[in-house]
Each structure stands twice: as structure tokens, then as C-alpha cells.
C-alpha distance (Angstrom), angle and dihedral (degrees) to the residues before:
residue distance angle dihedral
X1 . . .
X2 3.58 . .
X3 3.87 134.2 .
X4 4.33 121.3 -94.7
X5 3.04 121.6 -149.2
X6 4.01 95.3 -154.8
X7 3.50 113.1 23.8
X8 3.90 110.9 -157.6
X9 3.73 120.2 -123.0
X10 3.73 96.7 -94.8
X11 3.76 88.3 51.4
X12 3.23 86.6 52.2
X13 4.11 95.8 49.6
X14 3.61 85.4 60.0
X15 3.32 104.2 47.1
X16 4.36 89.9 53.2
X17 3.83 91.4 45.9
X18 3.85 90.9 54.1
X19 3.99 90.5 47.6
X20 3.50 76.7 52.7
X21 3.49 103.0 53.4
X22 3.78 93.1 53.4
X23 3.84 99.3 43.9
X24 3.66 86.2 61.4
X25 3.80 93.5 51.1
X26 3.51 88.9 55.0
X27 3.58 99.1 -116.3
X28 3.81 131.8 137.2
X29 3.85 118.5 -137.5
X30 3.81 93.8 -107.8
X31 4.27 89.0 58.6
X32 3.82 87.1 45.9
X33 3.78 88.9 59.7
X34 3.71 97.7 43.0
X35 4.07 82.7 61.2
X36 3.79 86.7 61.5
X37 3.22 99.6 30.9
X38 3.68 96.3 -118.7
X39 4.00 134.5 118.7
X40 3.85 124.8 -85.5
X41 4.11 87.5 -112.0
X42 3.59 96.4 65.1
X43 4.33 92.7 49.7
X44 3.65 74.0 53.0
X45 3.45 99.7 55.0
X46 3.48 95.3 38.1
X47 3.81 94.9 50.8
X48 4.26 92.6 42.6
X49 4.09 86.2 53.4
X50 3.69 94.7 -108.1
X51 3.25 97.1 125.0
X52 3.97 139.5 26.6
X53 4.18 114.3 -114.3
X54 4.46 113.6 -147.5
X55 3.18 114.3 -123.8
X56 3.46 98.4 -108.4
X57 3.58 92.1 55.0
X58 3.78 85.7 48.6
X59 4.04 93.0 59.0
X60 3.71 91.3 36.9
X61 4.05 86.8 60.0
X62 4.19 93.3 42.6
X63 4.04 89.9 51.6
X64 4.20 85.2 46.8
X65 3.71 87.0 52.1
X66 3.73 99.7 39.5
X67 3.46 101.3 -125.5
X68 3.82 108.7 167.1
X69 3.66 99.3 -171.0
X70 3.59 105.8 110.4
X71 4.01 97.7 172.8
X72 3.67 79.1 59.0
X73 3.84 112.5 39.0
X74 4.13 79.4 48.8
X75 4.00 97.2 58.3
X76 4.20 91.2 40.9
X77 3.98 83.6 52.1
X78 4.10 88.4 51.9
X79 3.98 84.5 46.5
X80 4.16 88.0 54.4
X81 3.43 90.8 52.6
X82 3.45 111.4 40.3
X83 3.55 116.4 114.2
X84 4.17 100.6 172.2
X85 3.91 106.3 152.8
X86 3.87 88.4 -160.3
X87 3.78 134.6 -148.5
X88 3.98 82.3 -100.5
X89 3.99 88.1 71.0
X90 3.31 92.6 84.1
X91 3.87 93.3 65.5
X92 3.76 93.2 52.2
X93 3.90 108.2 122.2
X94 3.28 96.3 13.6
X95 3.94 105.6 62.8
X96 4.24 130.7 30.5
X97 3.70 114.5 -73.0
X98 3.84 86.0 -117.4
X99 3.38 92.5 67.8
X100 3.54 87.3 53.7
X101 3.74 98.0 47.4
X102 3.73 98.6 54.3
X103 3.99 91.8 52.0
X104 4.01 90.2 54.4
X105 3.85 84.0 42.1
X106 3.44 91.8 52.5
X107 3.85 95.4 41.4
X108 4.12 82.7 62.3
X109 3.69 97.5 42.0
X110 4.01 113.8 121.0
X111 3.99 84.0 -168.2
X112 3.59 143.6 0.4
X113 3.95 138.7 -142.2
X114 3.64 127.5 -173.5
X115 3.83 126.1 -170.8
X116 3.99 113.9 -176.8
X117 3.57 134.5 160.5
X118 4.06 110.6 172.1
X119 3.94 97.2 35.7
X120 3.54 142.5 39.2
X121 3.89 98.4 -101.8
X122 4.44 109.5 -99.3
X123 3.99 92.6 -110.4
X124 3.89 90.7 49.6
X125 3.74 92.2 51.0
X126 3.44 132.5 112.4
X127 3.80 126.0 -143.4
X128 3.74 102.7 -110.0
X129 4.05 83.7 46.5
X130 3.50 92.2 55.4
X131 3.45 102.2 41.1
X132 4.17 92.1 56.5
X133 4.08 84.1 48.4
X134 3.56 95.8 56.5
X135 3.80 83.0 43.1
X136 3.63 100.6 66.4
X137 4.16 91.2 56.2
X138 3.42 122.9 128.5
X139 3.13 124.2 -105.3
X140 3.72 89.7 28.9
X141 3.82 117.0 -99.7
X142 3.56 118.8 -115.4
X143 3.78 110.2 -111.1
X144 3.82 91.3 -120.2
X145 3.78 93.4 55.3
X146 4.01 88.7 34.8
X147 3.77 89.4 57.9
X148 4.46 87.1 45.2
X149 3.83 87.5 52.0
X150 3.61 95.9 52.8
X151 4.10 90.4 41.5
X152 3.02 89.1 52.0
X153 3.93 106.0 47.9
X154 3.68 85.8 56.2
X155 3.28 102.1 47.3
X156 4.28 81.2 58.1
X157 3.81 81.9 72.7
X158 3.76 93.8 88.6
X159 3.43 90.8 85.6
X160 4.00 96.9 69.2
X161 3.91 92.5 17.5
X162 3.86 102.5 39.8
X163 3.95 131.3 91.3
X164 3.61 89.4 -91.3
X165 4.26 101.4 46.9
X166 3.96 116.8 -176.4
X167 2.74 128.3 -135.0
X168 4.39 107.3 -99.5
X169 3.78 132.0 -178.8
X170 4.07 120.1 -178.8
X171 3.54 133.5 -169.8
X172 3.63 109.6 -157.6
X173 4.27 123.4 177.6
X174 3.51 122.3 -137.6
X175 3.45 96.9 -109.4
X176 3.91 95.4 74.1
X177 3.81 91.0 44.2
X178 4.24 87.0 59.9
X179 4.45 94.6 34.9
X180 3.85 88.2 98.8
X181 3.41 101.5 -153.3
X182 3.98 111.4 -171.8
X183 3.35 93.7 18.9
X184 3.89 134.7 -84.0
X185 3.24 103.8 -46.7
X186 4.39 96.3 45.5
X187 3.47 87.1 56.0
X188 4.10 96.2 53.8
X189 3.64 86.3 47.5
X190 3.80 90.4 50.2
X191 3.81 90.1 51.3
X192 3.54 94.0 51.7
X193 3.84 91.7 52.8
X194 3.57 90.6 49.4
X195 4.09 86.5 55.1
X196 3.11 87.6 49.6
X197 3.89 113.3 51.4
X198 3.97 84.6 45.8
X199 3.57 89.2 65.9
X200 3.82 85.5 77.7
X201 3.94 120.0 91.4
X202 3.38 91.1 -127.8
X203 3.64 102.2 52.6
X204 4.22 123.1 75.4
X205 3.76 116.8 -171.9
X206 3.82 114.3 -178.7
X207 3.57 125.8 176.9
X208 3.81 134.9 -156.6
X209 3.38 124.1 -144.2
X210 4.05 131.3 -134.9
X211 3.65 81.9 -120.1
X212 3.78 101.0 57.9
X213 4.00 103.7 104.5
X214 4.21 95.8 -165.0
X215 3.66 93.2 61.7
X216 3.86 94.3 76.6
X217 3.89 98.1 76.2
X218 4.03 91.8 39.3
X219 4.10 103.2 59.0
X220 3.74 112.0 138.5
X221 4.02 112.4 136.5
X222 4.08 103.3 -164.5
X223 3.76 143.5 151.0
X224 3.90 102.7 -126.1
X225 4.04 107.4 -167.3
X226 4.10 109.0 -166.1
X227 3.86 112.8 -137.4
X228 3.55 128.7 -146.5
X229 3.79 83.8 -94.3
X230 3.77 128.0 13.5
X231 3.53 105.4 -105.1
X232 3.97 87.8 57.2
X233 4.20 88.0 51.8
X234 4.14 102.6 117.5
X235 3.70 124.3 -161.9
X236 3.81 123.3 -155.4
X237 3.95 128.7 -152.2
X238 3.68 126.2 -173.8
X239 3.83 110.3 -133.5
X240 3.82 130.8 156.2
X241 3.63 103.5 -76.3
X242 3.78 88.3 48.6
X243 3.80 131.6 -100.4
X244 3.71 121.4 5.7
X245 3.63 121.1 -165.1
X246 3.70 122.7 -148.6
X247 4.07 115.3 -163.2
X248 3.80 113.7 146.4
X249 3.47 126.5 115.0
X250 4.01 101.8 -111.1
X251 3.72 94.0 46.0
X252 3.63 99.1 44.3
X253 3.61 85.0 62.2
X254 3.67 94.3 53.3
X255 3.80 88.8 56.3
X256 3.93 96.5 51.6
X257 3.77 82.9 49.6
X258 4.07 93.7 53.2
X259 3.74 94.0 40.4
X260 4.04 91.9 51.7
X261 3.60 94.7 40.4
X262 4.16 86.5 50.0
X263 3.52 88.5 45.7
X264 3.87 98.1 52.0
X265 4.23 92.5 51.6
X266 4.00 87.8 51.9
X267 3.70 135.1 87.6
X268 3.51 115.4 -80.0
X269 3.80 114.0 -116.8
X270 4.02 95.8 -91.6
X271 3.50 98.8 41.8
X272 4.05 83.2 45.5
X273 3.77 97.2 60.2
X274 3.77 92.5 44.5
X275 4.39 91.1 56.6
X276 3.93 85.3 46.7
X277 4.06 90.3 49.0
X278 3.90 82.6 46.1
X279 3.78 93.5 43.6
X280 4.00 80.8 51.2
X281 3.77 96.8 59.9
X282 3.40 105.0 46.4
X283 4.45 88.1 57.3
């Protein structure tokens, strides 16, 4: 297989959890290409993202390093071998890789949880609510690239609207249900869409009040993205350098943790809909 030049995110993810693999058998990258009979540059290259491992090279490695975890030597074999050229393409070259990243991410997802307390969580959101987001960067987006950021942000909706919904649960505070971004009228509009994608089964909204006293200790805004098993689950944070993504074992756990503990101090789904439909009325 060929070098690349900028391995995606989910190249990447395999890469780290096949470095993984052979650190915890103990064995340095030169022994791990003796058992295939290749150099030390290519584990290397394989395990920095550079290049792409077959399948069969893939299983040949896991039974090297001993790894008994079928469920997950099976999903890191579909990760070697997938070869979707997404509807995110398009956007390549003409918006951050991140943006890029979290739509194949999300294209993968089994599940997803949202936790967000300033804005109205990005697969919630409608278009005129996204658009006066992306607005208020700075520096100032370009309107070309201002109308490709909105595009694509709801184009990510496939994954709750699409043939193939997963499953989602968000947690979103008060405060960005009353932030009226766009104005009066883009935030009603953005309420009723919220209403209205929680109608389906698979979709939980749950809000938490400014009144709720157990939230303080429990803050933790996050994108968790569910893997096809739950070591591969990845959660992303927004910090000042950009996106952050968080995939070991140890602090994957924390973030379950966070998300159920903010989930158990909010509103249950019902009572939820009824503050939002509240919310609503006084706009």
C-alpha cells in the first residue's frame, strides 16, 4: 500500500490502537516485523498512519500479539478495509480537516451523546441558527466558506435523519435554549426543530435548568461518538487550539461517567419537551 500524506482521523484511530496492541504484548516494532517478515519502517508507517495495513495482515498481527478480543480485532479489520469516499469528500480543500473528521466519525458512530451548555448542540441546529453562529467567528469567515460551513453542518444530519438513524441522546442547559442567536425569531424556529426531531424514538433531548443545584459538580460539555465496540468509542472537546480527541481506555470511562451523571440531574425527556414548549412561548 502506498504512503498518505494526511491520514484522516479514523486512519489515525487505527493506527494508535494497533501500537497499542503490540506495546501490551511486549513487543518492539522491529519483533513485530520479523512476524511478518517485513522491516521495522513499515510497522512504523503502519502504526504513524502513513500507510494502510490489509486485513489479513491486520489479523496476522492481532494473533502475533495475542489479542483475544474478537468483537474487537473484527471492527479494527472493517477499519483496514474500509474504503468509503464519503459525502464529506466534497468539502476536502475547501474546509478544516476537523470538519471533515467528525463527519466520517459520525458516519461510523453506533451512538451518539451530546452535552452542551452555551449552544444548541450542531446536529440539533437549524440552518438560520447555524449560519448566525458561524457568523460571530473571529476573524470573520469569508461568505464562501461561511455558506460551506453551514452546508456542511446540515448535511451532518444524516446521522439522526438518514436511512440508517443512530441512536442520539443530548443534554442541553438552559442557558443555550435562551442565547438567541439570530435574533427572536431564529431562535423560535430553532426551538421548534428541536421539538420536533425529539419526536423520534431514537432521539432524547433533556434539558437542565438554571435552577437545578446538582449540576454544578457534574459540568463536562462533549461529543461522545459510540464505536462498534467500546474501546473504539471517541469523545471530542472543543478547546483553544481546536478539537481535541479523547480515546483511551481510562478516560473514556471518565466521560461515560460525566455524561450519565449529567444525564441523571436533568429533565427527563417529557418534562424536557414541555420547558422547551414553555421556553417557546415566552420568545
Amino acid at each position: 500500500m502506498g504512503t498518505r500524506r494526511d491520514p484522516t482521523a479514523r486512519q489515525l484511530r487505527l493506527a494508535v490502537e494497533l501500537r497499542r496492541l503490540r506495546e501490551a504484548a511486549g513487543l518492539s516494532a522491529r519483533e513485530a516485523a520479523a512476524l511478518l517478515g517485513v522491516n521495522s519502517v513499515q510497522i512504523s508507517q503502519i502504526e504513524a498512519g502513513t500507510t494502510g495495513v490489509s486485513e489479513e495482515r491486520l489479523r496476522r498481527l492481532a494473533a502475533h500479539y495475542a489479542c483475544a478480543d474478537t468483537a474487537l480485532i473484527d471492527a479494527l479489520a472493517v477499519m483496514a478495509s474500509d474504503r468509503v469516499r464519503g459525502w464529506w469528500e466534497e468539502y476536502r480543500g475547501r474546509l478544516p480537516t476537523a470538519f471533515l473528521d467528525l463527519s466520517e466519525l459520525e458516519h461510523h458512530a453506533t451512538f451518539r451523546w451530546d452535552v452542551d451548555f452555551l449552544h444548541v448542540p450542531g446536529l440539533l441546529q437549524t440552518e438560520g441558527y447555524a449560519r448566525a453562529l458561524f457568523s460571530r467567528r473571529v476573524p470573520e469567515l469569508p461568505e464562501e466558506e461561511l455558506g460551506l460551513r453551514v452546508r456542511h453542518r446540515m448535511q451532518r444530519g444524516v446521522i439522526i435523519e438518514g436511512p440508517r438513524p443512530a441512536r442520539y441522546r443530548a443534554v442541553v442547559h438552559e442557558a443555550a435554549l435562551r442565547i438567541k442567536v439570530g435574533g427572536r425569531e431564529a431562535m423560535r424556529g430553532q426551538l421548534a426543530r428541536i421539538l420536533e426531531l425529539s419526536e423520534a424514538e431514537h432521539v432524547t433531548v433533556r434539558v437542565i435548568p438554571f435552577e437545578l443545584e446538582e449540576f454544578a459538580d457534574v459540568t463536562a460539555a462533549m461529543v461522545y461518538a459510540g464505536g462498534a465496540v467500546p474501546r473504539l468509542d471517541t469523545v471530542l472537546r472543543d478547546g483553544p487550539d481546536g478539537v481535541a480527541l479523547v480515546d483511551t481506555e481510562a478516560r473514556l470511562a471518565v466521560f461515560r461517567t460525566l455524561f450519565h451523571r449529567v444525564e441523571a440531574v436533568s429533565l427527563d425527556p417529557l418534562r424536557s419537551r414541555d420547558f422547551i414548549h414553555g421556553l417557546a412561548k415566552e420568545l
